[in-house]
C-alpha positions as CSV (number, residue, x, y, z in Angstrom):
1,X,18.9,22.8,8.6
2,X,22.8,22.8,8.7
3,X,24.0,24.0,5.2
4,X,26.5,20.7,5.6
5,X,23.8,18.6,6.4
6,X,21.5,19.9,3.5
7,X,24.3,19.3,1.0
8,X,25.5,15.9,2.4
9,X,21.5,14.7,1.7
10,X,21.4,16.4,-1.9
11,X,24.3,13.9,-2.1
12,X,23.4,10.8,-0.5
13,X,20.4,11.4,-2.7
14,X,22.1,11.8,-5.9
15,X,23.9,8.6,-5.2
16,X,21.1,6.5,-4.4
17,X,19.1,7.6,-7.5
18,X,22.1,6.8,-9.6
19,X,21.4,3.1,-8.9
20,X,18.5,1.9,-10.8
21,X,16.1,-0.6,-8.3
22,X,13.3,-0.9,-10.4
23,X,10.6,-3.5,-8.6
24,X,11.6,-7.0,-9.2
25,X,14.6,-6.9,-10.5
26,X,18.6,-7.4,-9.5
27,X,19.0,-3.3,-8.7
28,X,16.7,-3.7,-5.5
29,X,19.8,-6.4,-4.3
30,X,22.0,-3.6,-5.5
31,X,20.6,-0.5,-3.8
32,X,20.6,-2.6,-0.5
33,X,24.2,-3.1,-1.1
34,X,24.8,0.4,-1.8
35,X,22.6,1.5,1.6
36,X,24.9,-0.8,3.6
37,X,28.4,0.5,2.0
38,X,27.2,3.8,2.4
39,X,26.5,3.4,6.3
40,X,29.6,1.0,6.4
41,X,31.7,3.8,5.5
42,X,30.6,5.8,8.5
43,X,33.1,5.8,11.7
44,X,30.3,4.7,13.8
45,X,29.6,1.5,11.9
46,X,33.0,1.1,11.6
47,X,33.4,0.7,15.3
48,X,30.3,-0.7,15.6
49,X,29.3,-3.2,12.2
50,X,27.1,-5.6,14.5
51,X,24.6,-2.9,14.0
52,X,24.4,-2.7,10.3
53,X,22.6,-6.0,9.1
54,X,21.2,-7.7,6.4
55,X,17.2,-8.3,6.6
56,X,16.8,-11.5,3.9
57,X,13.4,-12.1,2.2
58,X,12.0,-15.3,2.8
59,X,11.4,-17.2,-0.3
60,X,12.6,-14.7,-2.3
61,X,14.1,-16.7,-5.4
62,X,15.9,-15.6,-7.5
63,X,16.0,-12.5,-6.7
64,X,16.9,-12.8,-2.6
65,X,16.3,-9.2,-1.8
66,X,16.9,-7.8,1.6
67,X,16.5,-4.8,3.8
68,X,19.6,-2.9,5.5
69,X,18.6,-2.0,8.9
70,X,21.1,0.2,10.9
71,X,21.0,0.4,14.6
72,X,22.5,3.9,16.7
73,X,22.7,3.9,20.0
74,X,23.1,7.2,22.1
75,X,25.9,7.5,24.6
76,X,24.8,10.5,26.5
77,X,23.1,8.1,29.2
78,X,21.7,4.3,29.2
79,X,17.9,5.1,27.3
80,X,15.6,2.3,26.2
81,X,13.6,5.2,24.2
82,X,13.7,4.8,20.3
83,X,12.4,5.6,17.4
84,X,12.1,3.4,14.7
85,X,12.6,4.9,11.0
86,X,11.7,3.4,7.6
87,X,12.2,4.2,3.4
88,X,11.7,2.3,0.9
89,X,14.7,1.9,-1.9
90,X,12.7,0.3,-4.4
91,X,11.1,2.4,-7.5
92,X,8.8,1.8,-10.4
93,X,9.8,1.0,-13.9
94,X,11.7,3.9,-16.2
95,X,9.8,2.8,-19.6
96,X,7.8,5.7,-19.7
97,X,11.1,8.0,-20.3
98,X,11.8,6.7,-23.6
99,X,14.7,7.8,-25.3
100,X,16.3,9.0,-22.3
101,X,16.2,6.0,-20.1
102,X,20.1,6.1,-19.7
103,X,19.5,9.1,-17.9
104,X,16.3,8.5,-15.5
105,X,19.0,7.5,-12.5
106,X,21.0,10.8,-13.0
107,X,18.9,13.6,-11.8
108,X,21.5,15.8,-13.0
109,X,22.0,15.6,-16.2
110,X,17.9,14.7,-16.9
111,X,16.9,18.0,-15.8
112,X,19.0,19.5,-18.3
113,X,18.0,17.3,-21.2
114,X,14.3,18.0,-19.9
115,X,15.2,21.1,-21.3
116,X,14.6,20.0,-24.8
117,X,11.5,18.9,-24.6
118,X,7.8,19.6,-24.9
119,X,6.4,19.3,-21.4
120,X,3.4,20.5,-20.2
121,X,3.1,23.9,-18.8
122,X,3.3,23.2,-14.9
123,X,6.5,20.9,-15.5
124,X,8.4,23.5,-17.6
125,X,7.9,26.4,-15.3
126,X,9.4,24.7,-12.6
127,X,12.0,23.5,-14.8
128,X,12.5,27.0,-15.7
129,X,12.7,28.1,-12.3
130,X,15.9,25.7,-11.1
131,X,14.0,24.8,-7.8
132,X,13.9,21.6,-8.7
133,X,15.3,18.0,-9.6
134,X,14.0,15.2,-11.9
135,X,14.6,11.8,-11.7
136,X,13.2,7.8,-11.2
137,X,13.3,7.8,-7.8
138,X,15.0,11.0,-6.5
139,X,11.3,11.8,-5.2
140,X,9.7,8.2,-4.3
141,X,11.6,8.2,-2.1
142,X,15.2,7.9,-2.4
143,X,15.2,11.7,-1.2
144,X,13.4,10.7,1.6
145,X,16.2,7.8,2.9
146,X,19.0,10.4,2.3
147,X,17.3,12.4,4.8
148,X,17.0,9.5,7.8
149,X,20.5,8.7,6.5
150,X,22.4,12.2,6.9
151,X,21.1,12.9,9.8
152,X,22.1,9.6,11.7
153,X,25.3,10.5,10.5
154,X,25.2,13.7,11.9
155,X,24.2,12.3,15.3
156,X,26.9,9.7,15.6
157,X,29.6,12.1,15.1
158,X,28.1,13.4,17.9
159,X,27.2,10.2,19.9
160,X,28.4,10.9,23.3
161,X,25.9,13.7,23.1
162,X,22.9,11.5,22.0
163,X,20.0,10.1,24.3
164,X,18.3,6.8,22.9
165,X,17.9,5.1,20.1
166,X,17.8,4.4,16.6
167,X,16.9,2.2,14.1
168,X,16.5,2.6,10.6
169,X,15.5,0.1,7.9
170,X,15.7,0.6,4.0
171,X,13.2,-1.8,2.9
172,X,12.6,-3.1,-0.8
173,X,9.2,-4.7,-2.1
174,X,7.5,-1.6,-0.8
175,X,5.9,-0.6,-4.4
176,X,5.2,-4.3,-4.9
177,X,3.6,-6.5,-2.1
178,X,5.9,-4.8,0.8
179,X,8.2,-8.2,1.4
180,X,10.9,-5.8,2.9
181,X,8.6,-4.3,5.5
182,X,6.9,-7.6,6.5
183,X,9.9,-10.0,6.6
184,X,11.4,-7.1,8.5
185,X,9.0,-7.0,11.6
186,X,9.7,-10.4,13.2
187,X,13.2,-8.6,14.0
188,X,11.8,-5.6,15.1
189,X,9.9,-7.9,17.6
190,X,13.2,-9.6,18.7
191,X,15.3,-6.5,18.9
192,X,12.4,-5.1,21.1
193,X,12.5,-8.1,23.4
194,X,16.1,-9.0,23.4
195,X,17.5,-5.0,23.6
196,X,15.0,-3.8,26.0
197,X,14.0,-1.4,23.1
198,X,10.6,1.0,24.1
199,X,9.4,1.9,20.4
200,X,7.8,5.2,20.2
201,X,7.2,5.9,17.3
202,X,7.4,4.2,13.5
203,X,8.8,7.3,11.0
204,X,8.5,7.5,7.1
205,X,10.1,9.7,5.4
206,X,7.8,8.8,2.0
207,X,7.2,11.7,-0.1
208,X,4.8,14.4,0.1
209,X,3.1,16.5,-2.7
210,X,0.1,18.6,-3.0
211,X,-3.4,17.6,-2.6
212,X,-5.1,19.5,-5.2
213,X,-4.8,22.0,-7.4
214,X,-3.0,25.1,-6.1
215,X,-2.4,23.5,-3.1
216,X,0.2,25.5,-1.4
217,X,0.7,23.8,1.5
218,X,2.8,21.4,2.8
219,X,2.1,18.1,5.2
220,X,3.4,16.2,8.0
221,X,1.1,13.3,8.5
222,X,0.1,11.7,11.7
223,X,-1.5,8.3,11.3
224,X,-1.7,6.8,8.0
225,X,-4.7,5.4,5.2
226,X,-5.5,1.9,4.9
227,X,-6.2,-0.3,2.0
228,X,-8.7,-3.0,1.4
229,X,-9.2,-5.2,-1.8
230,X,-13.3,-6.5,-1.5
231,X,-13.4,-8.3,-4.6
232,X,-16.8,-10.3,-6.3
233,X,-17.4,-13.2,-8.2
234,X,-20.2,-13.5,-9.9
235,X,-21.8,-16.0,-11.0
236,X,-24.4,-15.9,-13.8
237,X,-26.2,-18.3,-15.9
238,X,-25.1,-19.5,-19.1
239,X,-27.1,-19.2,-22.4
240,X,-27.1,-19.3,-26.4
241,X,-27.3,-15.7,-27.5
242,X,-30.2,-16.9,-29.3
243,X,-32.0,-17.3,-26.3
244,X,-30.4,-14.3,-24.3
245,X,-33.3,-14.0,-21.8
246,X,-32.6,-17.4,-20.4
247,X,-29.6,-16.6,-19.2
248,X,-27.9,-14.0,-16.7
249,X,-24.7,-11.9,-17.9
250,X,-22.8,-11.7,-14.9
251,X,-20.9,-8.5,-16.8
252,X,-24.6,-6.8,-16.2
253,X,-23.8,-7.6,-12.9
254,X,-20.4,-6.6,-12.4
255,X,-21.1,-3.5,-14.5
256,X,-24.3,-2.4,-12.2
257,X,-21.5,-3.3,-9.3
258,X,-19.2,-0.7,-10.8
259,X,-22.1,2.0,-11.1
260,X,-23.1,1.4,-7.5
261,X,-19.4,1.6,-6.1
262,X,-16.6,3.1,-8.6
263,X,-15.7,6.6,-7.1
264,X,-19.1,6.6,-5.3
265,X,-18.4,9.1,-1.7
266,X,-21.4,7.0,0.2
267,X,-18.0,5.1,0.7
268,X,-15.4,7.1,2.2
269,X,-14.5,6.9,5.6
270,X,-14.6,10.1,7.7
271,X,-12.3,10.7,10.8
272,X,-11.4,14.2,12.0
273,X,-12.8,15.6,9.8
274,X,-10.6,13.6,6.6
275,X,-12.3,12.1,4.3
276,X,-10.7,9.1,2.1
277,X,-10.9,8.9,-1.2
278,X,-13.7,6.7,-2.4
279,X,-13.2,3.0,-3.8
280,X,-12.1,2.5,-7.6
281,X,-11.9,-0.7,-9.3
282,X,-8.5,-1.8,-10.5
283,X,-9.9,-4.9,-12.4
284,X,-13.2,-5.5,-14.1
285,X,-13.6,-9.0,-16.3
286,X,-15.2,-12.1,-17.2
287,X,-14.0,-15.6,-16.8
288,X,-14.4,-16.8,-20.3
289,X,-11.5,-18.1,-21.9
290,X,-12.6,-18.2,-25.3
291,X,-14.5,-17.0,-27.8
292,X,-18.0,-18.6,-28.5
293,X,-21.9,-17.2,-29.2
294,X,-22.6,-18.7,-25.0
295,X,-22.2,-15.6,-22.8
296,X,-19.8,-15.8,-20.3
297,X,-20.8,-17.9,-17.0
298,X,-18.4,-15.7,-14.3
299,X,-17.1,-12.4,-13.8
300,X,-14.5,-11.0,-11.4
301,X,-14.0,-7.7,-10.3
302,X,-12.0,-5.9,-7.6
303,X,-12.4,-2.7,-5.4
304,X,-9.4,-0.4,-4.1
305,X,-10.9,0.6,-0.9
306,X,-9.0,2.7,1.3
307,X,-10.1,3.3,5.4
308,X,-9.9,5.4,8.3
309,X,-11.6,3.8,10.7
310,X,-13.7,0.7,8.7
311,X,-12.4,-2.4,9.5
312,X,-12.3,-5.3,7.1
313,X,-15.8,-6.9,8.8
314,X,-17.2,-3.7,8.3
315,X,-16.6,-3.4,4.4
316,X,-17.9,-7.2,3.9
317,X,-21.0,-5.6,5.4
318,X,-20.9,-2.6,2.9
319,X,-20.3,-4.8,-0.3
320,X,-22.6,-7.2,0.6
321,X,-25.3,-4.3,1.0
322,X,-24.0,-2.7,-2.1
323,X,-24.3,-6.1,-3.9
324,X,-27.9,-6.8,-2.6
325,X,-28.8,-3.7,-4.1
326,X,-27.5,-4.3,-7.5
327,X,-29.0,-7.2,-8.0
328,X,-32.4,-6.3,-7.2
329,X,-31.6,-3.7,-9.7
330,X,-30.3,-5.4,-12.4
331,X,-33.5,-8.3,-12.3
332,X,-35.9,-5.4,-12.3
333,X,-33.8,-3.9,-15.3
334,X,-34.2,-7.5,-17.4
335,X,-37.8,-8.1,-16.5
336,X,-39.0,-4.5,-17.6
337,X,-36.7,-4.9,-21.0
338,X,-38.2,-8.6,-21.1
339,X,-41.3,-7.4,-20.6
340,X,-41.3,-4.5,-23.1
341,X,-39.5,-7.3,-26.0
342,X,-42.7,-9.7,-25.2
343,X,-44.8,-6.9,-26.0
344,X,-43.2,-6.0,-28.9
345,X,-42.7,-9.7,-30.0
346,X,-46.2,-10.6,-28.6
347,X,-45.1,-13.3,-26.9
348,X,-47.0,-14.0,-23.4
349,X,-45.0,-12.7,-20.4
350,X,-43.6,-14.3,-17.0
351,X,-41.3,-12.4,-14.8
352,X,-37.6,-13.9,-15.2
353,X,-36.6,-16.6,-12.7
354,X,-33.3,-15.1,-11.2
355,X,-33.3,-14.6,-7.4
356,X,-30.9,-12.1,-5.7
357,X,-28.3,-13.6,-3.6
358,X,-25.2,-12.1,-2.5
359,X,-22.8,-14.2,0.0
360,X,-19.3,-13.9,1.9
361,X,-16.7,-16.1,1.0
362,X,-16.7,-17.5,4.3
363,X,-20.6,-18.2,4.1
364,X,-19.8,-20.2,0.3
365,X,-17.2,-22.0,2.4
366,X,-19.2,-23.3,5.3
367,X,-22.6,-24.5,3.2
368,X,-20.0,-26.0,0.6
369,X,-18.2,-27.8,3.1
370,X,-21.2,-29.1,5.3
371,X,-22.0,-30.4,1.6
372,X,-18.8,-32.3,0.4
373,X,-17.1,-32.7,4.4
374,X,-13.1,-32.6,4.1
375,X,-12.5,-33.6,1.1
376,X,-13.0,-30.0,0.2
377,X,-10.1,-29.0,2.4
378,X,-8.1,-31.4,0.2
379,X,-9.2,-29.9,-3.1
380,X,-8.2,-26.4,-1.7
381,X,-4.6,-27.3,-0.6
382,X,-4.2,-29.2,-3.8
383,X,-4.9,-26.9,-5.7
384,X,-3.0,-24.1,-3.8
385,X,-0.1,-26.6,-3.7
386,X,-0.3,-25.9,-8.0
387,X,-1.2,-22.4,-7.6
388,X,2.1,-21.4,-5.5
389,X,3.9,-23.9,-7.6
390,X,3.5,-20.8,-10.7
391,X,5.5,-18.1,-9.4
392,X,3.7,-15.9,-12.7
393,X,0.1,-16.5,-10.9
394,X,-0.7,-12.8,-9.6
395,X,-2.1,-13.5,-6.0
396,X,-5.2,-12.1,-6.4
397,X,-5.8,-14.8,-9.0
398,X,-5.1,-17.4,-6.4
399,X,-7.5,-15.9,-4.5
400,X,-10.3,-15.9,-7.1
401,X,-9.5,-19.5,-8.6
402,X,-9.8,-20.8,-5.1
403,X,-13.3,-19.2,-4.7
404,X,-14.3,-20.6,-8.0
405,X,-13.0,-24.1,-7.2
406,X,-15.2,-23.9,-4.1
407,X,-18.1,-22.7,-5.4
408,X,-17.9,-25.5,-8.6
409,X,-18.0,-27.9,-5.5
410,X,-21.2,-26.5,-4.5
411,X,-24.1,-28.4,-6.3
412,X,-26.4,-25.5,-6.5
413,X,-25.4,-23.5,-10.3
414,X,-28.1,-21.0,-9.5
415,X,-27.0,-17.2,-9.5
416,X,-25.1,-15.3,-6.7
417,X,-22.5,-12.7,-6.1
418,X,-19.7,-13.6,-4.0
419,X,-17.7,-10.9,-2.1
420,X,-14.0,-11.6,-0.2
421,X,-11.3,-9.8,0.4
422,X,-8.3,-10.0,-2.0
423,X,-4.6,-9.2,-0.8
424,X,-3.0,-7.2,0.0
425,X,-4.7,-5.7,3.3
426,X,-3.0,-2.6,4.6
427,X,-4.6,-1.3,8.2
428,X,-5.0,2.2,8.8
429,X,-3.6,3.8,11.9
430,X,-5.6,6.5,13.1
431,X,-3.8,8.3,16.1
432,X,-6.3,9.9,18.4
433,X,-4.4,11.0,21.1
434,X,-5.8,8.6,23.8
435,X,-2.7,7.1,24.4
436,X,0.3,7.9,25.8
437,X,2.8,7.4,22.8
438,X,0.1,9.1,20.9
439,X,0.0,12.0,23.0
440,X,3.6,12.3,22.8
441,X,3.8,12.1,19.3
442,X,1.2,14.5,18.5
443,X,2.8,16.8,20.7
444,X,6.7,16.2,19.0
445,X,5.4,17.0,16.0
446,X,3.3,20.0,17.0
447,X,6.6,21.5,18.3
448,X,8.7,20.5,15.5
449,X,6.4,22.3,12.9
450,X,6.0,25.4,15.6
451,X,9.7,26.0,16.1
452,X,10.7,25.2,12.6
453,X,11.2,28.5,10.4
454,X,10.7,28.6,6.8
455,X,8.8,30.3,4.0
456,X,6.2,27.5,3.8
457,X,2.7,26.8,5.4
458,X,3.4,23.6,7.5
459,X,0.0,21.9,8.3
460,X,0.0,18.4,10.0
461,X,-3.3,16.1,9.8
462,X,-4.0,13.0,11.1
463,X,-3.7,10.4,7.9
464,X,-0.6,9.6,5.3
465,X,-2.9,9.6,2.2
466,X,-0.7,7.2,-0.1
467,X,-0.5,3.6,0.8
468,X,2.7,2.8,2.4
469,X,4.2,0.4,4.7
470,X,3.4,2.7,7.9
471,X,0.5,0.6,7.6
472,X,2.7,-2.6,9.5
473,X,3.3,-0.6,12.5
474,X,-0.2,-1.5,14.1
475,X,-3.1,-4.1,13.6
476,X,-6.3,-4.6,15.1
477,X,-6.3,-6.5,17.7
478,X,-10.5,-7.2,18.4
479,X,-10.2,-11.2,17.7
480,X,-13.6,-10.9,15.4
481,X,-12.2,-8.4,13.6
482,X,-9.2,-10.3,12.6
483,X,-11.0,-14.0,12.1
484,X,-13.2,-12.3,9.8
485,X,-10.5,-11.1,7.7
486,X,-8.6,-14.5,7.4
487,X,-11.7,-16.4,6.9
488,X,-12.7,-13.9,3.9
489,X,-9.5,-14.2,2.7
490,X,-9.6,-17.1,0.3
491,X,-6.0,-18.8,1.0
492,X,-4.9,-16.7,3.6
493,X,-1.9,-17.9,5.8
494,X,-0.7,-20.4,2.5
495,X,-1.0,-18.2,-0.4
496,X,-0.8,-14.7,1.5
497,X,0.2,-14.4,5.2
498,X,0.5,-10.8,7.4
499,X,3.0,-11.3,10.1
500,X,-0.2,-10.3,12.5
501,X,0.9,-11.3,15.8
502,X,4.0,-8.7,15.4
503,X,2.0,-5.5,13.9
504,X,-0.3,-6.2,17.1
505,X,2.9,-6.5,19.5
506,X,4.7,-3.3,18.1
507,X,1.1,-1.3,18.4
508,X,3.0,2.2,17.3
509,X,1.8,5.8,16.4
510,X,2.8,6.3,13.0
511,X,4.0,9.2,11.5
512,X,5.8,10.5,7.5
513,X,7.5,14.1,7.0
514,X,8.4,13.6,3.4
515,X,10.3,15.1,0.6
516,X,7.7,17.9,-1.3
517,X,7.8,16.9,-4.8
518,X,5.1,16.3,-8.1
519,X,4.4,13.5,-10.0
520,X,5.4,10.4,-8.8
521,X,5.6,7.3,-10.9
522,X,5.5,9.6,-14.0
523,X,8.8,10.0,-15.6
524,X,8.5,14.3,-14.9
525,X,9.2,12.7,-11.4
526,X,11.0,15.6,-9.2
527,X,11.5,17.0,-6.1
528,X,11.6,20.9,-4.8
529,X,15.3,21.0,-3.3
530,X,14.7,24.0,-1.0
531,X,11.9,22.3,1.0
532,X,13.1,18.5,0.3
533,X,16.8,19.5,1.7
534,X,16.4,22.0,3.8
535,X,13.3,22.0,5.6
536,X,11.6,18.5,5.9
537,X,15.0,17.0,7.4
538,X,14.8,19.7,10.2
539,X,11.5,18.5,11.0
540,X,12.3,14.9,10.6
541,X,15.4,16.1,13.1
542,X,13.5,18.1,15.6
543,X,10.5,15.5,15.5
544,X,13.2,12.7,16.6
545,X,14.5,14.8,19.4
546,X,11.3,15.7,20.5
547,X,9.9,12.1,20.7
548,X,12.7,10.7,23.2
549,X,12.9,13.8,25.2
C-alpha cells in the first residue's frame, strides 16, 4: 500500500481510538461526531456535504445514537455499480484495565506503560518486538474504519478517475443488539431505489486474528456465521424437600439439557468443508425468587448457536429432539435412584408419574389460545405494554416472561420443556458461487489476495467466524422459514423486530478483510501494524476495484 496511505490510517486510527465509545454510553454520540468531522474535513465533502449524513436510531432515548454514512461517487463515467462498506465505532467497556484506564484510548502511550507490567508470555514478546499497538478499540475495530476511511480519501482526490460507487456507514450498537446496522438498512433500501444504486457487494472491515494456536495465517472471509438463541423453559413440579420424589427439579432438566448440548459437535453446521463452532449456553437458572425448602417450579436456559446453513426451523427441530432425549433420560435416572431408595427404605415401589413432553413455543401458543380465545392476546400485549415500559428488562427476559405468562394460562401444570428462539437472530450468508454477484465476488477477492505481495500466507474461506452485522446484508427468503421464526419468537415485531423485508431486498454477497490483531475485548487488545496498515487496506483497495470492474 502507498506509504502515505499506510501512515494516514495509523492516523485516522489513532484518532478514533482516542475517543472512548464504550456501548451504551454518550462516546458512541461522540465517535459519530468525530467520523463525520473527520469526512467533513475532506475537499470532497466539502463540495459535496449532501452525501455525509446522519443515520438516527429509532427510540434511542437518551442516548440518540446514530450512524455516519458517507456517499462517493466516481466521475470517470455515469456507473450504477457500488459497493457498500461497513465498521462498527462502538467498543466494549475499559474496566478490565484498571489503573490505567486514562490510557486505554491512547494506543501510544499504553503500549509503553504495558511495559511495566507482568503479562503473560505471548503478550510481552510482541510487546518486545514493536510490531504492535494496544489499545480499547484500536483492534475491534476502529483500525478497521480508518482503513475504509483513508482510502475513500484517497479515491476522491482522485475522483475524476473513479468508476462507481461508494457508500460507507460507521455504525454504533454493533457490540450490543446492532441498532446502527438495522436502523441503517431501510436507507440503504431508499438510496438503492431512489439513486439507481446496483449493490454488489456488503464489505466489513471487522478484525481478524488467528484461529488456533500457532496459526500463522491470515484470512479474508467470504460469507459470514450466523447466530441463533434456542432457549427452554422448563417446567417442573413443585414439592417439599421432604418429599423430593414427588416432585420434578426442572434444574435436573436444564442440567441434563446442558450435558446433551453445551459444546457438543453433533451440533455444528458443516459447509465447505467449515465447521461452526458448537452451541454454548450463555445463561443457565431457575425461576425462583426466593429462598424456601419447595424446589424451584421453572428453569430457563439459553443456547448460543451459531449456523452455516441451519435455518431457524431447522434448530427448533434439533432442540426439540435434543429435549426429547433428555427427558426420557432424566425420568429413567429418577425411577432407577427411586427405585434403589425404596429398596433401601423398603418401601414398595411404583415407577414415578412424569411423562416426557417437549413443545415449541408456537405449539404452547396455539393449544393455549384454542383454550382461553383472545383474551390471551390481550394478556400478551398487556403485559408487553409493562415489559417495554422498563427500559432495564434485558430482551431475552421479555421473551421468557411472555412464555411463562402463556403457559400459566394453560390449565394443564403437568411437566414439559418449552423451546423458542430468543433474540437476537443473526442469518448466516453462505456464498456459493451460484450467482452472479457471488461469482464476481469470489473472483475479486481471489485476485486481490493473488496479486497482493507480502510476507504473509493469505487464505480466503467462505464464513466470517465472529458474529457481526454482515449478517443484515441477506435473509431468507422461503416464507416457512421466516413464519417459523416469528412465531417462535415470543414478542417478536413488539418487543424485538428485524427490518426483514429490507435484508431480503438488498440479498448481497458478503465479505470482511480485517485488521490482524489478538485479543479482543481483553484489555492486551492490539493490532500488528505491518499487516493491519499495510497489507489488509491494499486488499480492501484491490478487492473494491475489482468488484466494479
Amino acid at each position: 500500500m502507498n506509504p502515505e496511505i499506510s501512515k494516514r490510517i495509523e492516523e485516522i486510527a489513532i484518532d478514533l481510538t482516542s475517543q472512548l465509545s464504550v456501548l451504551d454510553t454518550p462516546g458512541e454520540v461522540k465517535i459519530a461526531e468525530k467520523v463525520h468531522g473527520i469526512f467533513s474535513e475532506m475537499d470532497y465533502w466539502k463540495k459535496n456535504p449532501h452525501l455525509l449524513k446522519y443515520i438516527p436510531f429509532k427510540d434511542d432515548e437518551p442516548l440518540n445514537r446514530m450512524s455516519v454514512m458517507a456517499v462517493l461517487k466516481g466521475e470517470k463515467a455515469p456507473s450504477d455499480k457500488t459497493v457498500v462498506l461497513i465498521g462498527h465505532i462502538d467498543t466494549v467497556g475499559i474496566s478490565d484495565y484498571g489503573d490505567l484506564k486514562e490510557f486505554a484510548g491512547q494506543p501510544y502511550i499504553l503500549t509503553e506503560k504495558f511495559k511495566e507490567l507482568e503479562l503473560p508470555e505471548e503478550v510481552k514478546r510482541d510487546l518486545e518486538s514493536g510490531a504492535y499497538l494496544f489499545g480499547r478499540g484500536l483492534f475491534d475495530m476502529k483500525t478497521g474504519d480508518a482503513i475504509i476511511m483513508a482510502i475513500m480519501e484517497d479515491i476522491s482526490k482522485k475522483i475524476e478517475e473513479f468508476e462507481g460507487n461508494l457508500i460507507y456507514i460507521a455504525v454504533t450498537d454493533e457490540e450490543g443488539n446492532s441498532g446502527g446496522m438495522l436502523n441503517s438498512l431501510p436507507e440503504l433500501v431508499k438510496m438503492k431505489k431512489e439513486e439507481g444504486f446496483d449493490y454488489l457487494a456488503l464489505l466489513d472491515t471487522d478484525y481478524m486474528t488467528s484461529e488456533y494456536e500457532g496459526d500463522e495465517n491470515k484470512y479474508v472471509y467470504v460469507g459470514t456465521v450466523g447466530k441463533l438463541m434456542p432457549t427452554f423453559y422448563v417446567v417442573g413440579k413443585e414439592t417439599h424437600v421432604g418429599e423430593s420424589f414427588k416432585g420434578l427439579d426442572p434444574n435436573q432438566l436444564a442440567a441434563e439439557l446442558t450435558r446433551k448440548i453445551n459444546l457438543n459437535p453433533e451440533f455444528c453446521d458443516i459447509a465447505d468443508g467449515e465447521v461452526t463452532l458448537p452451541p454454548i449456553t450463555l445463561k443457565q437458572r431457575d425461576l425462583k425468587t426466593e429462598y424456601s425448602v419447595q424446589i424451584a417450579k421453572t428453569a430457563t436456559l439459553f443456547f448460543n448457536y451459531a449456523t452455516h446453513n441451519s435455518t431457524p426451523d431447522q434448530v427448533l427441530e434439533k432442540m426439540v429432539a435434543a429435549g426429547k432425549e433428555c427427558f426420557d433420560n432424566v425420568l429413567e435416572t429418577l425411577n432407577d435412584r427411586y427405585k434403589t431408595f425404596c429398596e433401601m427404605a423398603k418401601r414398595p415401589y411404583q415407577p414415578l408419574p412424569f411423562k416426557t413432553r417437549v413443545m415449541t413455543y408456537d405449539e404452547l401458543y396455539k393449544v393455549v389460545k384454542a383454550e382461553v380465545g383472545e383474551e390471551l392476546d390481550e394478556k400478551i400485549n398487556n403485559l408487553i405494554e409493562e415489559l417495554m415500559a422498563d427500559k432495564s428488562i434485558d430482551s431475552r427476559d421479555r421473551a421468557t416472561k411472555i412464555v411463562e405468562l402463556v403457559h400459566n394460562n394453560w390449565s394443564d401444570k403437568n411437566p414439559v420443556l418449552i423451546t423458542y428462539l430468543s433474540p437476537p437472530y443473526y442469518p448466516h450468508i453462505f456464498i456459493e458461487g451460484k450467482s452472479d454477484k457471488d461469482k464476481n465476488l469470489l473472483s475479486a477477492v481471489e485476485e486481490a489476495v493473488n496479486t497482493t505481495e507480502s510476507d504473509y500466507k493469505i487464505v480466503y474461506k467462505k464464513f466470517f467466524p465472529y458474529i457481526s452485522d454482515l449478517s443484515y446484508g441477506a435473509a431468507p427468503k422461503d416464507p416457512a422459514i421466516i413464519a417459523a421464526f416469528k412465531s417462535n419468537m415470543p414478542g417478536y415485531g413488539k418487543t424485538y423486530n428485524l427490518p426483514i423485508e429490507e435484508m431480503q431486498e438488498l440479498d448481497l454477497p458478503v465479505l470482511d478483510i480485517g485488521a490482524f490483531g489478538k485479543d479482543a475485548h481483553k484489555f492486551t487488545e492490539r493490532i500488528e501494524k505491518k499487516y493491519s496498515f499495510e497489507v489488509a487496506p491494499e486488499l480492501v483497495y484491490k478487492t473494491i476495484v475489482n468488484l466494479l470492474k
